[in-house]
C-alpha positions in Angstrom: 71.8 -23.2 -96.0 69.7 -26.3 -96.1 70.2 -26.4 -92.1 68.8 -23.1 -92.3 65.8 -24.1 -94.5 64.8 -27.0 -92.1 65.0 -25.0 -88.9 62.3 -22.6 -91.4 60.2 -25.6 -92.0 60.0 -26.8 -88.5 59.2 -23.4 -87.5 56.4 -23.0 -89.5 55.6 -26.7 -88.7 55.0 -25.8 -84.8 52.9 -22.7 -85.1 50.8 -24.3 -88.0 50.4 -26.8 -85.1 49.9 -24.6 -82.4 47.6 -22.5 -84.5 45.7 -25.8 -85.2 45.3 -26.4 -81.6 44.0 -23.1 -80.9 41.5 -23.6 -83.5 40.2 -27.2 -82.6 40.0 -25.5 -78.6 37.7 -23.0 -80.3 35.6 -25.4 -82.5 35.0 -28.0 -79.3 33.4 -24.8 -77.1 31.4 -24.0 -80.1 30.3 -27.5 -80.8 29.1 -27.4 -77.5 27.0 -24.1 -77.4 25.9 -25.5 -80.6 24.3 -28.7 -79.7 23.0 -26.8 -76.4 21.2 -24.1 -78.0 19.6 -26.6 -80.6 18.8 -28.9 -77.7 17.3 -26.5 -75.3 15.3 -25.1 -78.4 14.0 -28.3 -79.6 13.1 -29.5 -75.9 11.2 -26.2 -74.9 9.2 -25.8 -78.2 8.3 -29.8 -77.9 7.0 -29.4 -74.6 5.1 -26.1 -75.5 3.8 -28.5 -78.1 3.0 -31.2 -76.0 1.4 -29.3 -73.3 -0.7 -27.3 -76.0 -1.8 -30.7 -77.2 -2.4 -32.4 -74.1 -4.6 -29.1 -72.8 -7.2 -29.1 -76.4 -7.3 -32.7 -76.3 -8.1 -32.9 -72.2 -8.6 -29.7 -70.9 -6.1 -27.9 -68.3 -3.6 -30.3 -66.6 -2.9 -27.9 -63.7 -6.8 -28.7 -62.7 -9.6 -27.5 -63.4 -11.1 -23.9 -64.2 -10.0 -20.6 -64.7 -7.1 -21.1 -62.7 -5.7 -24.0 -64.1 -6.3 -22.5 -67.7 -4.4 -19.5 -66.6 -1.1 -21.6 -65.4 -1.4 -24.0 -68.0 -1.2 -21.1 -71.0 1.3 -19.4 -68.7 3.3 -22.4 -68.9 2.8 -23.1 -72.8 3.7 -19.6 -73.3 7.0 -20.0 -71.0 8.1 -22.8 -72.7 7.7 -20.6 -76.3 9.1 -17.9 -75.2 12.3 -19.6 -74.0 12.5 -21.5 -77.4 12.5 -18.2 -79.1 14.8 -16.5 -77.0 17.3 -19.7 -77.5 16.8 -19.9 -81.1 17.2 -16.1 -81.2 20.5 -16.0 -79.2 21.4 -19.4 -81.6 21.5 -16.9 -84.5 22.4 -13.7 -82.8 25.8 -15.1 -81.7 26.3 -16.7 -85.2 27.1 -20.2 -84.2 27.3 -22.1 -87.1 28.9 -19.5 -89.3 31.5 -19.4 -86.4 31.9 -23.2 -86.4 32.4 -23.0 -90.6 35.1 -20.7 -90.6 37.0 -23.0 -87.5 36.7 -26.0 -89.9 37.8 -24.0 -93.4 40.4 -23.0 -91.4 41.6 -25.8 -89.9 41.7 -27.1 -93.7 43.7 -24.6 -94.9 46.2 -24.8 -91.7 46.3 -28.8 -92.6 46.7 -28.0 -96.1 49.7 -25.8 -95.4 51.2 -28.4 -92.9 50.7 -31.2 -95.8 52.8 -28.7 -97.8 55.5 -28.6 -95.8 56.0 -31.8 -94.7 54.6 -34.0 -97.8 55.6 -32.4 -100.7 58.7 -30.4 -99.4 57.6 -27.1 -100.5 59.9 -24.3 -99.4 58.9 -22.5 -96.4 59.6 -19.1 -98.0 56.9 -20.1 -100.6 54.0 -21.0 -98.1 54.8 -18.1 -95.3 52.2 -15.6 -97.4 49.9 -18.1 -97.6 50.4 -18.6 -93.6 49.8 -14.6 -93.4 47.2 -14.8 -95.9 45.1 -17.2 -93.1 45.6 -15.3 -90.3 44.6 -12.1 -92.1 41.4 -13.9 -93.7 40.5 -15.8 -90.0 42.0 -12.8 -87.6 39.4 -13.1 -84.9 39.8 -16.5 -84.3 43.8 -15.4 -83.7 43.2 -12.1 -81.9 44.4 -13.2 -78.5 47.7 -14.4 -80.0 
């Protein structure tokens, strides 16, 4: 029986690890799409900024005349609009929110792995709270 109740526990063990893994896969890609969407954002509107500032302060950089007001405001308004359209897309694909629910349950996957291996709680006890995470955090498991 106690055999029985280990090879339980060290089953649970390796697919609260493998399920960790998964999750820490997912949370590096959108770490990354993170920090790029808030980079390219920050970079585009600053230089829209910049440019904006530079041209009241100086006139049009591109030259002089009609012209060079023409590409200068097309390139201010370039540089906005690609801001927008990466803070839009930021939010659209709901980044951060997406990023949370990795890290809560990544918690709750360590918490259950503490459980197991810490404080020797039965396997039998913890396997509805294992089905309880996958049901509450099923899209980050739907290719499994």
């Amino acid at each position: 029986m106690q055999a029985q109740i280990q090879d339980q526990k060290d089953n649970l063990i390796n697919m609260l690890q493998e399920k960790k893994l998964k999750i820490e896969k997912i949370a590096k890609r959108l770490r990354k799409k993170n920090t790029l969407y808030i980079t390219l954002s920050i970079i585009a509107s600053t230089l829209a900024t910049l440019l904006a500032g530079l041209t009241a302060m100086n006139g049009p950089l591109a030259g002089s005349g009609p012209p060079a007001w023409k590409i200068t405001c097309g390139a201010v308004a370039g540089l906005t609009a690609f801001a927008g359209i990466t803070t839009g897309l930021h939010q659209r694909l709901s980044i951060p929110e997406r990023l949370s629910k990795c890290y809560s349950c990544a918690g709750r996957l360590n918490a259950l792995e503490l459980a197991l291996t810490v404080f020797n709680r039965e396997p039998s006890e913890l396997a509805q709270e294992y089905q309880d995470i996958t049901s509450t955090y099923s899209e980050l498991f739907l290719d499994d």
